[in-house]
N, C-alpha and C positions, 0 to 999 in steps of 0.2 A: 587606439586599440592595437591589439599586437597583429604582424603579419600572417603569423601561423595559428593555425586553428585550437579556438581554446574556447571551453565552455566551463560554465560554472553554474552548478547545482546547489539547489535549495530545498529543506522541505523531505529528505531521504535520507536514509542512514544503510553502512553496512550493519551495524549492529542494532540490537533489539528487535524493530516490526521488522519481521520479514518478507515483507511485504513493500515498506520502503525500499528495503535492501534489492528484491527482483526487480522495481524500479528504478533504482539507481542501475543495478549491474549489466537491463536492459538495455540502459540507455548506453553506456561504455560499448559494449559489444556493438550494438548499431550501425552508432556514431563513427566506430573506430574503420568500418567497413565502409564509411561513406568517406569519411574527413583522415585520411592517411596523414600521420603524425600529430594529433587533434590531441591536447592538454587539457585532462580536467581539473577541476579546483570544487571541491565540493565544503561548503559552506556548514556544519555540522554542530546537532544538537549535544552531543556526545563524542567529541573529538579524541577523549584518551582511547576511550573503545573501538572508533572508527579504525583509529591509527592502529591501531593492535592488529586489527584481521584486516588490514588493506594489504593487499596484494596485486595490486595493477599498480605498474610501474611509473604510470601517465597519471596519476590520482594525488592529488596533493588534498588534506585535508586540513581545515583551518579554523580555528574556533568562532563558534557563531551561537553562543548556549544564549536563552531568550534575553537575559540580562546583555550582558555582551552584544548581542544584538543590536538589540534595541535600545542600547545610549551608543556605546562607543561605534560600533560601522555607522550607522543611523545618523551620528551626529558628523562622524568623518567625510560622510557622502553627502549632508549636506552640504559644508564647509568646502568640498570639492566643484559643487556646483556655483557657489555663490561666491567664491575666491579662487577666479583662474589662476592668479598668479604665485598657490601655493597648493597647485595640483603635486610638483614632482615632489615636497615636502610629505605632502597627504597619503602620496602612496608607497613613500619608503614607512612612515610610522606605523601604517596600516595595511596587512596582507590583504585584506578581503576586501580594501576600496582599488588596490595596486591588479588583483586580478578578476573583479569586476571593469576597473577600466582596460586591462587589455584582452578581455573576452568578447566575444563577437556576439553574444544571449547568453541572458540567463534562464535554465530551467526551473519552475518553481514547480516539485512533484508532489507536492501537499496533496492527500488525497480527496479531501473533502475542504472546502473553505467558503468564507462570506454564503453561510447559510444560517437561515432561522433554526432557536433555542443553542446558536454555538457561539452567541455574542461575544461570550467570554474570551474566544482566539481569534477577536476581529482585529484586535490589534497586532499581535504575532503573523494573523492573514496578512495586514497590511506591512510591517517591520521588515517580511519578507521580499516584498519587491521593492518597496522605496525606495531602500540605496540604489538600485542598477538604474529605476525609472530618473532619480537624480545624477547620478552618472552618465547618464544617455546610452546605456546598454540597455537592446529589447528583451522583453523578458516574454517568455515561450511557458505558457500554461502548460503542463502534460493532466495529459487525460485526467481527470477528475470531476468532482458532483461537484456541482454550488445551487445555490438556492433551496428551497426559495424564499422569496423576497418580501412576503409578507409584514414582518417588524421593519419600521418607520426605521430606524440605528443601521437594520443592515442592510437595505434595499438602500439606501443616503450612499452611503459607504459601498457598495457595491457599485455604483453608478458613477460615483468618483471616478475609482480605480480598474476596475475592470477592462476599462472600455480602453487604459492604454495602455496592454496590454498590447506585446503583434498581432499575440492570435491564442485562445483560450479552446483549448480542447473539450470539449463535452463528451461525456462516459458514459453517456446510454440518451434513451429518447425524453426521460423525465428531463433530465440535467439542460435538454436541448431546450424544451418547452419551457422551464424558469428563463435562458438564458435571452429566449426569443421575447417572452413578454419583458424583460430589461431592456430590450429592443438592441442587443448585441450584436453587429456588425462584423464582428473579427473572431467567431466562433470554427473551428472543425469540428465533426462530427465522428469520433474515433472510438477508440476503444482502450482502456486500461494497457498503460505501456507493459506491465507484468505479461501480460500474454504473450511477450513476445519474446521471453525469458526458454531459452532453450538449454537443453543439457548437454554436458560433454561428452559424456559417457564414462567417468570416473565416480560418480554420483553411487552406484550400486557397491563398491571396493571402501568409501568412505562411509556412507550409510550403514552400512554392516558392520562398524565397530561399534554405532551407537546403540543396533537394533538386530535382533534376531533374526534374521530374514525368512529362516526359515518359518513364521510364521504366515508368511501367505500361501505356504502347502493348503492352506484350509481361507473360507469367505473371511473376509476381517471390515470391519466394519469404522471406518477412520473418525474420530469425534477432536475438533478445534473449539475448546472452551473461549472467552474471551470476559476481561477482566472489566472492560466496557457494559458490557452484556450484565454481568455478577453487579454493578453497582445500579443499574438501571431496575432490575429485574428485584433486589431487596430494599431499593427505595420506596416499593408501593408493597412492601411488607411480603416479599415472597422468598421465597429458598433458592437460591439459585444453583448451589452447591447440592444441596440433597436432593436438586430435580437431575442434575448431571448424573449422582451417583444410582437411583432412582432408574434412569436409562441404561446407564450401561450394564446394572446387575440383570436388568430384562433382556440387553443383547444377548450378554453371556449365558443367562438362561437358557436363552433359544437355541444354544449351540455353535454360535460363533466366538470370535474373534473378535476383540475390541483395539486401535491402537488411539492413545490419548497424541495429542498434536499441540501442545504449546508453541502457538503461532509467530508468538513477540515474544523474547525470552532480551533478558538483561542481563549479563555474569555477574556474578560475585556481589549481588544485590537483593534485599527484600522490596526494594521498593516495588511497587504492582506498577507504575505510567509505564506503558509500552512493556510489560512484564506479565504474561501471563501462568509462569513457573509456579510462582508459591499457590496460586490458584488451584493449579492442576496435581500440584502434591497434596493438597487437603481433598480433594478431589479422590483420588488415589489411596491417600490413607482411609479411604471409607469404603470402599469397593468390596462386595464380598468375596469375589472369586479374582483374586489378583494373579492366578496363574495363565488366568485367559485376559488380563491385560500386557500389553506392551506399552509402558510409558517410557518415551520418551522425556528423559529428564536432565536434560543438559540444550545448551545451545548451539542448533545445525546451522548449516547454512541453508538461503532457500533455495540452491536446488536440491541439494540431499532431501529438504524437506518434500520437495516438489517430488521431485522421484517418491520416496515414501508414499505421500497422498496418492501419486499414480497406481501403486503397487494393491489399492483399496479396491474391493468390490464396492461399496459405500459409502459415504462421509457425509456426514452432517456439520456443516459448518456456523461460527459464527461471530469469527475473524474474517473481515472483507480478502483477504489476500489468499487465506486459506480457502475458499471460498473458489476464488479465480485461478488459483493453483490445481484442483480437482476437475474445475471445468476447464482447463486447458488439458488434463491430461481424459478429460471424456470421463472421467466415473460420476458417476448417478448422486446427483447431492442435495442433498435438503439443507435449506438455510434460514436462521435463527438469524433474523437482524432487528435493526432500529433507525433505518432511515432509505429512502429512496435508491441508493448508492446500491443496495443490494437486488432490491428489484431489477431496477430497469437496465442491469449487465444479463441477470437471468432472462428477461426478455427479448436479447438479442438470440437466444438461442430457441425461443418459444417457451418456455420454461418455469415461467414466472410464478406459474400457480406452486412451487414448492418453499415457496418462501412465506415466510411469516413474523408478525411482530412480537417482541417479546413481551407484549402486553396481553398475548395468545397464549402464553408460554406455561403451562400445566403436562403432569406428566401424562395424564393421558393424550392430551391434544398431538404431543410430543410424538408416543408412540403409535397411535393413529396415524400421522402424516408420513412414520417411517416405515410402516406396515404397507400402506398405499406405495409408496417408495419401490419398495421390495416386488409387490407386484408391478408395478409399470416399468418395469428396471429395460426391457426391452427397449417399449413405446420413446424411452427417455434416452437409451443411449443411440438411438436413429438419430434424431433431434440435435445431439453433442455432435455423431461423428457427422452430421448435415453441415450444419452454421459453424461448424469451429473455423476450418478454412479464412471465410469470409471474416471474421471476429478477427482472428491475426492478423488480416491481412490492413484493416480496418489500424491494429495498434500499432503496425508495424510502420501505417503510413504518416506518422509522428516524426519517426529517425528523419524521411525525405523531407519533409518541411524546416524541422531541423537546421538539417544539412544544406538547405536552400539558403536560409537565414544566416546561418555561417558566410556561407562564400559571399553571400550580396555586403555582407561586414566585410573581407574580405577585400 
């Protein structure tokens, strides 16, 4: 391992979920406050993209697309373990076995993994730490949901690998309670590293060329579609699109402000994985009163977007990050999910009853919830500016574990 501090990330992107991206850009910032002159290597689903908007000079970005992955590092890192004596070979052919072995942990910020009905990305769960656990680099969970454990496949496979793990973060009290009937040893108890994403204050100067700003003269009411959400939500035969546009002609009705939030955006692409653009343009093109929407329709960064959400009297979310981007800036949010992950962060803040499954998900139920919203907007934002403190302080104490882990490599 190398003598100077170097980490390597998995599992995050600058580009597309921005949500990744607040976790990724978290962690640099941190880091970089704890571990003075600390080299990152970020392992990347989308590495022409990442490379494009990288802008930290310490960020080396390296390809790691799931194919990629999962033969060539995968196989290289075996080959590293089981053939000492063509380690110096192994790591000049291969960048990401070369700075896997000179890193002192790896961060795997997946946000959700080895849980039940997600069988399908148990192997991508596992592809991601193997190389480092066969390298003999620790690999440092950041905050995320796992479980639960219920299917026989991923509870197996769960118990495998988890457990070697240094230390797996758990993101709220559900995440805890899978993690404890696993009988997990090597868990913290944290909070979503994105909360601990701060601004610089250049966020208002760049946000303003994408968005009018002048619209928060008036209540604006902030809506994060999610393309997750749209394939779940028309699988059991329902409109996910015309309950979106449905909502927001009833905001605008009422007399406010609406701004659309595409959470995950992808350039120069239709594809929808990690893309919730083409979403929110058909969305958009259906809207009656488009003078009282503001869509955002291009790819922010997330703090411009974080600022934006801030800027909100409301938001409904139903991107997990957009989600945690509103409750970190304290506005009033109702949230549209489909799995644990969203609950039990709302719960650290007492909160939890604004959330709901999208198997709930009807227009009236919709606008009922956001009605009740509107009135408790008080009761609720006590609640934000109470627990938030305590919430960051919770994700912040990731960086110091981190940075413990570093030096004892070191």
């Amino acid at each position: 391992m190398s003598s100077t501090p170097h980490v390597t990330i998995i599992g995050s992107a600058l580009s597309g979920n921005k949500g990744a991206a607040a976790m990724l850009e978290s962690s640099i910032a941190t880091l970089e406050e704890r571990l003075p002159g600390v080299h990152f290597t970020l392992l990347s689903m989308y590495p022409r993209e990442d490379r494009e908007q990288n802008s930290y000079p310490n960020l080396e970005i390296i390809d790691a697309r799931p194919r990629t992955l999962g033969v060539n590092i995968n196989s290289a890192a075996l080959a590293y373990r089981l053939l000492p004596p063509l380690r110096g070979l192994l790591k000049s052919r291969s960048k990401a076995v070369a700075a896997l072995a000179d890193s002192q942990v790896l961060l795997d910020q997946g946000g959700i993994t080895f849980t039940d009905g997600r069988e399908k990305f148990l192997i991508y769960n596992v592809a991601s730490i193997l190389p480092a656990l066969n390298i003999g680099t620790p690999v440092f969970k950041c905050a995320q949901a796992v479980g639960p454990f219920r299917n026989r496949i991923n509870r197996l496979v769960a118990r495998t690998f988890l457990p070697k793990a240094a230390t797996v973060v758990t993101r709220g009290r559900i995440t805890q309670s899978y993690a404890d009937k696993l009988r997990l040893t090597n868990t913290f108890a944290g909070a979503d590293y994105a909360f601990s994403l701060e601004l610089s204050g250049t966020e208002e100067a760049a946000a303003g060329k994408a968005v009018d700003l002048s619209i928060f003269d008036d209540e604006v009411v902030g809506l994060s579609p999610s393309v997750v959400l749209q394939k779940k939500v028309d699988a059991r035969e329902g409109d996910y699109i015309g309950q979106m546009v449905t909502f927001i002609d009833q905001v605008t009705a009422s007399g406010k402000k609406l701004l659309l939030v595409p959470h995950s955006v992808r350039t120069g692409t239709d594809a929808t994985h990690n893309n919730d653009l083409p979403l929110c343009r058909e969305i958009y093109s259906r809207v009656a009163d488009k003078a009282a929407v503001t869509f955002i329709d291009r790819e922010l960064s997330s703090q411009e977007l974080r600022y934006l959400i801030g800027r909100c009297s409301f938001f409904v979310a139903s991107r997990f990050h957009a989600m945690v981007s509103s409750l970190a800036m304290a506005v009033p949010t109702l949230v549209i999910g489909w799995g644990h992950k969203y609950e039990e962060v709302l719960e650290m803040f007492e909160l939890q009853e604004w959330a709901f499954g999208h198997d709930k998900l009807t227009p009236s139920h919709l606008w009922s919830r956001y009605e009740a919203l509107l009135a408790a907007q008080s009761e609720v934002k006590a609640k934000l500016d109470e627990h938030l403190p305590e919430v960051k302080k919770r994700s912040l104490k990731q960086a110091d574990l981190i940075a413990e882990l570093v030096k004892k490599g070191l």
